[in-house]
C-alpha positions in Angstrom: 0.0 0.0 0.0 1.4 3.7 -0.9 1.2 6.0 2.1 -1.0 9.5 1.4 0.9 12.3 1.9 -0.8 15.5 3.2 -0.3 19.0 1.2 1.1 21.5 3.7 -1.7 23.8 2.5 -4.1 20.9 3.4 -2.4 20.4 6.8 -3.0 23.6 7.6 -6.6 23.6 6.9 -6.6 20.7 9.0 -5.0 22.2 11.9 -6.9 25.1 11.9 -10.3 22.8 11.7 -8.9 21.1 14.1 -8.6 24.3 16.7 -12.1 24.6 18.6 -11.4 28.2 18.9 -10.9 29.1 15.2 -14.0 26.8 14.3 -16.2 28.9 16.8 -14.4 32.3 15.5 -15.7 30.4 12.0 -19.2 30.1 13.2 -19.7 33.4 14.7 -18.7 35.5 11.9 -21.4 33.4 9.9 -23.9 35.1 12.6 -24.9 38.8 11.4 -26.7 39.7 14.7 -23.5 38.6 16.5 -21.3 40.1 14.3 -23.3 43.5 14.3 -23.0 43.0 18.1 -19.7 42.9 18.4 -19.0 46.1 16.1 -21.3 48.1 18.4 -19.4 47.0 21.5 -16.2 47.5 20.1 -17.8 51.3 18.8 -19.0 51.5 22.4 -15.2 50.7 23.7 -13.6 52.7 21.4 -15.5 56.3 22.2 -14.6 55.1 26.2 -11.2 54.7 25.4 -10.7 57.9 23.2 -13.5 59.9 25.3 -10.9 62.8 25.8 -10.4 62.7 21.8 -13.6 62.9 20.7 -15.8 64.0 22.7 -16.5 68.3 21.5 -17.4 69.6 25.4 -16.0 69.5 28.4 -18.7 66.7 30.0 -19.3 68.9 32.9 -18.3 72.2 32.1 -21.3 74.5 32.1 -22.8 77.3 30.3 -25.9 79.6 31.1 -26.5 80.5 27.9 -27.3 77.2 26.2 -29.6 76.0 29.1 -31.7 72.9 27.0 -31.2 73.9 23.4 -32.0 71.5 21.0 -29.8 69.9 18.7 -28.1 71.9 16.8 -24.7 71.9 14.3 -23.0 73.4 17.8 -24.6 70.6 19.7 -25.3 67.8 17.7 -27.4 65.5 20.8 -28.6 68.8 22.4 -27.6 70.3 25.9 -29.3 69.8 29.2 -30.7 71.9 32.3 -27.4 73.8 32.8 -26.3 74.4 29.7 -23.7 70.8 29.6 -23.5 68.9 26.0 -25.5 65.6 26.0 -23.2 64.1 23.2 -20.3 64.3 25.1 -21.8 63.7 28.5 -22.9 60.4 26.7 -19.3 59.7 25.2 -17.6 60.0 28.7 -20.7 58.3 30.2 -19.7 54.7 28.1 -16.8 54.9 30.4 -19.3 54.5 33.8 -21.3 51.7 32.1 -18.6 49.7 30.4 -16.3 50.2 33.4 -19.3 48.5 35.8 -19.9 46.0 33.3 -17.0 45.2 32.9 -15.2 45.3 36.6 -18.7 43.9 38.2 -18.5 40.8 35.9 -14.9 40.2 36.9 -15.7 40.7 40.5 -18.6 37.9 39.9 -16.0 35.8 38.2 -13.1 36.0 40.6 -15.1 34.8 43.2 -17.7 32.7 41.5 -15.9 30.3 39.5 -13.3 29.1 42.4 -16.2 28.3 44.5 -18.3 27.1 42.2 -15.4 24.8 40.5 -14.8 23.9 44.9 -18.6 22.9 44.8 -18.5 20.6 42.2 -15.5 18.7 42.5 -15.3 18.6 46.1 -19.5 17.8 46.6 -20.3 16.6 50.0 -20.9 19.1 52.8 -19.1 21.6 51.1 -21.4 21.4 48.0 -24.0 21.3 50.5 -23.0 24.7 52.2 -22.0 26.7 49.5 -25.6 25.7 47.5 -27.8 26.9 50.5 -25.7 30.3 50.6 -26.3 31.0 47.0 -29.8 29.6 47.0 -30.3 31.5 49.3 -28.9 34.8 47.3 -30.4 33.8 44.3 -33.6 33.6 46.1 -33.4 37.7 46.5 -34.2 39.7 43.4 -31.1 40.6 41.4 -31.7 44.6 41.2 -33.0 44.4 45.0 -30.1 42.8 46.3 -27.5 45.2 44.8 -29.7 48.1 45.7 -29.5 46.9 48.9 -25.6 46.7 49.3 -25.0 49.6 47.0 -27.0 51.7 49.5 -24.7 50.0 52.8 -21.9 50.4 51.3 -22.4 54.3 50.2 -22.8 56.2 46.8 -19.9 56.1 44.2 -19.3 54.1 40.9 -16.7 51.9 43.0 -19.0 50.8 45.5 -22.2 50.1 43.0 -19.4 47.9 41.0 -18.9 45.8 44.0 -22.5 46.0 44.8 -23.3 44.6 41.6 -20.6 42.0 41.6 -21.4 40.4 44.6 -25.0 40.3 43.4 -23.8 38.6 39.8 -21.7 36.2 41.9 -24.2 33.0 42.9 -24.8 33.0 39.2 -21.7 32.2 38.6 -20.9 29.4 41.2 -23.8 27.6 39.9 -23.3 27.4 36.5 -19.8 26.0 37.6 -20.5 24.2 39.8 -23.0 22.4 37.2 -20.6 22.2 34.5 -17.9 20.9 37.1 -20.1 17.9 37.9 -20.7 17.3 34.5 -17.1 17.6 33.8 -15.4 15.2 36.6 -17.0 12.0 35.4 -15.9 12.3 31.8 -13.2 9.9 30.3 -10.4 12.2 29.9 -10.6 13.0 33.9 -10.9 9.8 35.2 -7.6 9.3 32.7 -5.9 12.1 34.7 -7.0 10.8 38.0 -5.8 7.5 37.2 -2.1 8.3 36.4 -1.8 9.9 39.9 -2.6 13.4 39.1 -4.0 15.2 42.8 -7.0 16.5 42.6 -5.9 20.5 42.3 -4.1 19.8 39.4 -7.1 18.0 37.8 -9.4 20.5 38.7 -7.5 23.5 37.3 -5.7 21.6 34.3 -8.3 19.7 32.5 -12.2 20.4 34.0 -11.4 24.4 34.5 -10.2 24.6 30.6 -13.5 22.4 29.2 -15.8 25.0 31.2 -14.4 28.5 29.7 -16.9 28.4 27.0 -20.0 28.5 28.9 -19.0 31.0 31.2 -17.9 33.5 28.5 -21.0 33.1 27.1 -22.6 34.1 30.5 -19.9 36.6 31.4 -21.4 38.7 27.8 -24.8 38.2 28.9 -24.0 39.3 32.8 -22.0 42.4 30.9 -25.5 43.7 29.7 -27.4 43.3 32.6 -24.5 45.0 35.1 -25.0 47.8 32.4 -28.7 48.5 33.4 -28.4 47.7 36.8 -25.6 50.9 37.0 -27.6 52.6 35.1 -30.5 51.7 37.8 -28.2 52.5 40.4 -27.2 56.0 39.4 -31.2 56.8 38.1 -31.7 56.4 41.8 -28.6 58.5 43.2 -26.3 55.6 44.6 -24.0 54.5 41.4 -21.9 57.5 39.6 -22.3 60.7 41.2 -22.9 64.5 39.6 -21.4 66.2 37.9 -19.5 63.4 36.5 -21.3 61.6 33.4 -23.5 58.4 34.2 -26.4 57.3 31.6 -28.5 56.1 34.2 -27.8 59.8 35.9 -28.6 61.8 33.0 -32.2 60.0 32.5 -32.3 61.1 36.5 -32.0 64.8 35.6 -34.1 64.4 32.6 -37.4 63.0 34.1 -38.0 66.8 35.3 -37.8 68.2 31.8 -39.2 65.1 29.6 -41.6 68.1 28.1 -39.5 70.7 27.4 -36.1 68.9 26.4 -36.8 65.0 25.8 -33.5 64.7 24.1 -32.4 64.5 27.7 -33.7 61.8 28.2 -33.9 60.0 24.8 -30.3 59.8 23.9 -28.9 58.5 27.0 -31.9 56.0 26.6 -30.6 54.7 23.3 -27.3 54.6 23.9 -28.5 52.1 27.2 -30.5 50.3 24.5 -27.7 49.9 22.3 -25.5 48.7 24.4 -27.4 46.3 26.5 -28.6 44.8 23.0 -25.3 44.0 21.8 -23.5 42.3 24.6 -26.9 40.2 24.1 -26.8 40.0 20.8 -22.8 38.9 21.4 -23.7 36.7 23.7 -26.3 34.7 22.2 -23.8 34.6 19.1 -21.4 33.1 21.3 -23.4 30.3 22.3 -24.1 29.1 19.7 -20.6 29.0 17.9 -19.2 27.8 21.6 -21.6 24.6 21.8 -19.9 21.4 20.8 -23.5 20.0 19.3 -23.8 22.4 16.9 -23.3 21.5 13.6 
């Protein structure tokens, strides 16, 4: 028999087919509403990042003689009650809502997935404990509960991030502690534990790699709703504090004059629309091109 001999063009194709993170970067781009999700965030990241670039105004500088004009070529999204602009309050605003997203759902995952991934390996009465604790967490409404802490711990951005990430975290330990069970009986584990492997090695070399994918596909949907629960938080005076730029703290100001100016209050609304869509958007794109069943 004559031995086939691979291309190097076609061995490439078969490593990269062979990579389950270039065959899910392969499947998401096939998704428009993913894709379009992801070009929003990374639009949403970008204006953060460059917010003293681009931004025309200074966010909270002030002036008496443009109190709630409308939109206009000298200000494109309007002004509000004392004269600030509204595009540029919205511009360094991103930078509240990404940064709680963002820092809240790392909070949640620092914490969540070690004692989730403790849970599930270790079972017995330390599964026991820590499921009561976040039952009974979980058994508090989400927006309550960081209401709640935000409002013990004091108003600032800092505080309503923690706030929020302690509120995200349960959600977290249970989805993996779930995947971790479903993880430690599989073949390739019980291989591990076989060849004498201890059990912290196991846990963080072969079932912590085989969960990632389900918790960044909860990490982008958690993203979204830490973004209206700051926005919640500052609406009601305990998340980013005045004069500094919040969405959720404009839509505060603007509820007095919805009549008068309700570009105040509309454009800080669709930018909290926006946003919140496409990390879902992103996310729901991500599980699908994460799942192993999908074909």
């Amino acid at each position: 028999m004559t031995a086939t001999t691979l291309s190097p063009a076609t061995a490439a194709t078969d490593a990269r087919e062979e990579n389950p993170w270039g065959r899910a970067w392969r499947r998401l781009r096939r998704r428009k509403g993913a894709m379009v999700g992801l070009v929003i965030v990374l639009l949403f990241v970008l204006l953060a990042v460059a917010a003293p670039l681009v931004a025309p105004y200074d966010p909270i500088a002030t002036s008496w003689s443009a109190v709630r004009k409308a939109p206009s070529w000298a200000h494109w999204l309007g002004t509000d009650e004392v004269g600030r602009d509204v595009l540029s309050r919205i511009i360094w605003g991103a930078r509240a809502s990404l940064s709680a997203g963002l820092v809240s759902v790392g909070i949640a995952l620092a914490f969540g997935v070690p004692l989730g991934l403790l849970a599930g390996y270790a079972g017995g009465w330390v599964d026991a404990l820590l499921s009561r604790i976040v039952d009974a967490m979980l058994a508090i409404p989400f927006l309550i509960l960081a209401i709640a802490l935000a409002a013990f711990l004091g108003p600032s951005l800092s505080n309503a991030m923690i706030a929020i990430g302690v509120t995200a975290t349960p959600v977290f330990i249970r989805l993996t502690r779930g995947q971790t069970i479903a993880a430690k009986v599989e073949d390739y584990v019980e291989a591990a534990r076989a060849v004498g492997n201890p059990h912290w090695r196991i846990a963080l070399r072969h079932v912590l790699p085989n969960i990632v994918p389900p918790l960044l596909v909860q990490a982008s949907l958690a993203i979204a709703g830490a973004i209206i629960a700051e926005a919640a938080l500052s609406f009601l005076g305990l998340g980013q504090q005045p004069p500094a730029p919040s969405w959720g703290s404009m839509l505060n100001s603007a509820q007095r004059f919805i009549a008068q100016a309700p570009w105040m209050a509309f454009w800080p609304g669709v930018a909290i629309f926006l946003a919140v869509l496409s990390f879902n958007l992103l996310g729901d794109g991500l599980r699908d091109a994460l799942d192993p069943r999908h074909k």
